[in-house]
N, C-alpha and C positions, 0 to 999 in steps of 0.2 A: 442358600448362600448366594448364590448366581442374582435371585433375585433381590437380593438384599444389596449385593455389587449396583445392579443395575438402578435404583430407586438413590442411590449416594449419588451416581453419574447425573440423575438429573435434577437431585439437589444442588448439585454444582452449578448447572445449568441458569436456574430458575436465580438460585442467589448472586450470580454474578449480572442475570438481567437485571433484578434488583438494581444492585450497584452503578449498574451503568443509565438507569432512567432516572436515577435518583442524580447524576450529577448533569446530564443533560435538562433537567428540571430547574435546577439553581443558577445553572448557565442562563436559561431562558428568561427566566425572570429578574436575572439583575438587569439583560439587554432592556426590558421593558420598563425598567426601573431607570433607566439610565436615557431614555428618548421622550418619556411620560411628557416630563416639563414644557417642551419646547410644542408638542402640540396641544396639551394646554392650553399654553400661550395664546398658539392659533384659534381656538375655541374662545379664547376671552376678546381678541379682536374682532371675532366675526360678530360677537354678543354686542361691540362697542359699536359697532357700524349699526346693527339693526334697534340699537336703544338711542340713537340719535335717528335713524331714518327708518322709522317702523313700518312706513307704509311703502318699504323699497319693494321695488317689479324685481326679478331679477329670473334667468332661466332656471337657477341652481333651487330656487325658490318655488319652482313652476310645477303645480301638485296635479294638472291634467284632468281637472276634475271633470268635466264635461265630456269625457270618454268613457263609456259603459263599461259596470265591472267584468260583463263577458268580453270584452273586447282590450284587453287594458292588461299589456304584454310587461310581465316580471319576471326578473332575471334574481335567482337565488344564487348567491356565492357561498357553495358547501365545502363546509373544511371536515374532513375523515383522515384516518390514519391512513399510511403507507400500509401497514401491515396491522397484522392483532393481537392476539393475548394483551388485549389491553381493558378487560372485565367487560361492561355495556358501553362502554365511549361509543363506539364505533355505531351500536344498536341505537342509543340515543338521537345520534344526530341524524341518522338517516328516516329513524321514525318521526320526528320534527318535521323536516322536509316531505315526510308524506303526507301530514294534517293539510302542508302548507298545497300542496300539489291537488289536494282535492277540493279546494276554493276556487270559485270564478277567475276566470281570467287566462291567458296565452301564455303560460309558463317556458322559460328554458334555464335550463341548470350550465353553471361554471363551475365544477367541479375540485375542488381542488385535495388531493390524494389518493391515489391505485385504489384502495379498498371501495371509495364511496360512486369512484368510477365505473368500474366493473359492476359495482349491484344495480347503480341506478342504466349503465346499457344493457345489462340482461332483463332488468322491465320494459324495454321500450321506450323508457323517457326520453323527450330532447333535447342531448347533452351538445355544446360548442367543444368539437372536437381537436380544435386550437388550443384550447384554456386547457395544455394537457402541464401543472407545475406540481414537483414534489412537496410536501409539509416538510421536511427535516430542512433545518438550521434555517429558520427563517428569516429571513435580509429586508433591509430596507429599500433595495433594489428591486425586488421581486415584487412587493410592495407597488411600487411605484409603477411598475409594468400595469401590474392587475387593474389599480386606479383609471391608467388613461385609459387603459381598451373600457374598463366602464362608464365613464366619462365621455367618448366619443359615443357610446353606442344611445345613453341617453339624451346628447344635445342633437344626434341624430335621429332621435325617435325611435329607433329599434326599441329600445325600451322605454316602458313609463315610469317604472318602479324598480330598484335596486335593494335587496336585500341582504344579509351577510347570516349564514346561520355557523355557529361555532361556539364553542363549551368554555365556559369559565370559570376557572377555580376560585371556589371562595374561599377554602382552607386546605389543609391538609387532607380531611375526610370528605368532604363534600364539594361537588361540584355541579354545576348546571349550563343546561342546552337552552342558547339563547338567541333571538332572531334579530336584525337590529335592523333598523331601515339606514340605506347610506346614503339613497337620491330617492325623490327630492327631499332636501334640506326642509323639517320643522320648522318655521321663526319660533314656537314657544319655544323650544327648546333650547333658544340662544337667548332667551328676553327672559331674567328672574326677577319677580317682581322686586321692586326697589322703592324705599321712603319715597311721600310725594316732595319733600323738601331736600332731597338729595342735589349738590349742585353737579351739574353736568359739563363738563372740560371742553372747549371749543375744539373740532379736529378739521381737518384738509385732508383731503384724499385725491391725489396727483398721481396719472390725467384724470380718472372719474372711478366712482364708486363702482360700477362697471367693473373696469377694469384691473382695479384692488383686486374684488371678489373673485375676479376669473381665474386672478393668480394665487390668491389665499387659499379660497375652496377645497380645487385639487390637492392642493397638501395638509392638507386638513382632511379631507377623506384618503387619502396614501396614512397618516395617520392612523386613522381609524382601523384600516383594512390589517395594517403592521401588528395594532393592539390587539387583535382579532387572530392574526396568527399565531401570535407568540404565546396568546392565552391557551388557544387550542393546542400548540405545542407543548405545553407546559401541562396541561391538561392531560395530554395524553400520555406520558410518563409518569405522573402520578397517578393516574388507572393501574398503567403496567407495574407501576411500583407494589402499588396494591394487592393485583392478581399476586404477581411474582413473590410477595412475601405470603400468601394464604398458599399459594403452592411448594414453597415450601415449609413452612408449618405443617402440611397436610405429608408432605415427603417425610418428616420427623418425627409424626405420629405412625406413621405406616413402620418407618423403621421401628421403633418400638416394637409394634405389633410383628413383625417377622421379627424378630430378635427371639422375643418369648417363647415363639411357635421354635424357631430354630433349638433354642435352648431345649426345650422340650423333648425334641426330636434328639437330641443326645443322651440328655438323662434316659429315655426308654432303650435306646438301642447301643448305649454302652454297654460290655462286658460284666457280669455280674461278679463281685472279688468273691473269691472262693474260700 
């Protein structure tokens, strides 16, 4: 009986985590639904600029190539949970960032969440011990902090390469650990091929194309960085939703199983009627 008490208590437990990752879940994803558009936007203007000036120089553009891949310092931006019972989420993205750590090059991690913090200082890796920001209720503010410090630290050199590793849900049951570069900027990736007879809209760009881009850019990777949390926040409550409903399923079954055995235990050691 005792232990039967005790398996109900953290059925309680388990089902009310449930409940509670499942509405921070829908929270997350309407915010992302609701900012989507406007950067976007930004991605379609950056495309117009480089589909009229394809052969633009620009720093944001500046892929370093002539710096050896031993020498050719990357900055990984890893998103982990705060905490766990949240199935492999957490297994996932730290194993990503290991594939990525065992490649050429001067690695240093920006870490973003307690869990992925803590694994990656107990291997010795070289974590920025500034870049110390929670995952829960992700802001666009925060956002836009993480962007400049990376943005300063590439047009300053410290780094060559910018990466974001963080999970995105494709459905309900599935989801995937994904890396995404954020500096320097691809032009493929802003130039879709387009009809040769397509007409093309005269633009101005005041003071200089320059200048546009320095201000476009950075909000346009704030952006990106924002889509990147929200997903992996969204992410990782739908893990825990997951775990949290297989546990208690498995609490349900167990109750079962002591129920029977208990029952048991009475019919044998009831009084026999006379």
């Amino acid at each position: 009986q005792s232990r039967i008490n005790s398996v109900k208590d953290t059925m309680k437990i388990t089902n009310a985590m449930y409940m509670i990752s499942s509405s921070k879940m829908t929270h997350a994803k309407k915010k992302l639904m609701d900012t989507e558009p406007y950067f976007y936007a930004l991605q379609g203007e950056i495309s117009r600029i480089l589909r009229h000036l394809p052969e633009l120089e620009h720093h944001f553009f500046d892929i370093r190539e002539k710096i050896p891949a031993e020498e050719r310092k990357i900055g990984s931006i890893v998103v982990t949970a705060d905490k766990g019972l949240a199935g492999a989420y957490n297994h996932n993205v730290v194993k990503l960032e290991e594939e990525i750590l065992e490649k050429p090059g001067i690695h240093k991690l920006f870490v973003v969440g307690e869990l992925g913090r803590h694994y990656f200082a107990k291997r010795g890796v070289e974590i920025d011990t500034n870049f110390q920001y929670t995952v829960q209720k992700p802001t666009m503010h925060r956002a836009r902090v993480i962007a400049r410090e990376i943005v300063e630290k590439f047009l300053e050199r410290e780094l060559d390469e910018v990466d974001i590793i963080y999970t995105e849900m494709e459905n309900a049951v599935s989801m995937e650990t994904k890396r995404v570069q954020l500096l320097p900027l691809k032009k493929a990736a802003f130039m879709p091929k387009l009809p040769v007879d397509v007409q093309q809209e005269i633009i101005h760009m005041v003071p200089s194309t320059k200048d546009v881009l320095d201000q476009v850019v950075p909000n346009y990777i704030t952006g990106n960085i924002y889509g990147c949390l929200v997903e992996s926040y969204a992410s990782e409550n739908n893990a825990r939703m997951t775990a949290m409903q297989s546990s208690t399923d498995n609490a349900k079954e167990m109750l079962r199983e002591l129920s029977i055995q208990y029952n048991r235990c009475l019919l044998y050691t009831s009084p026999s009627p006379r």
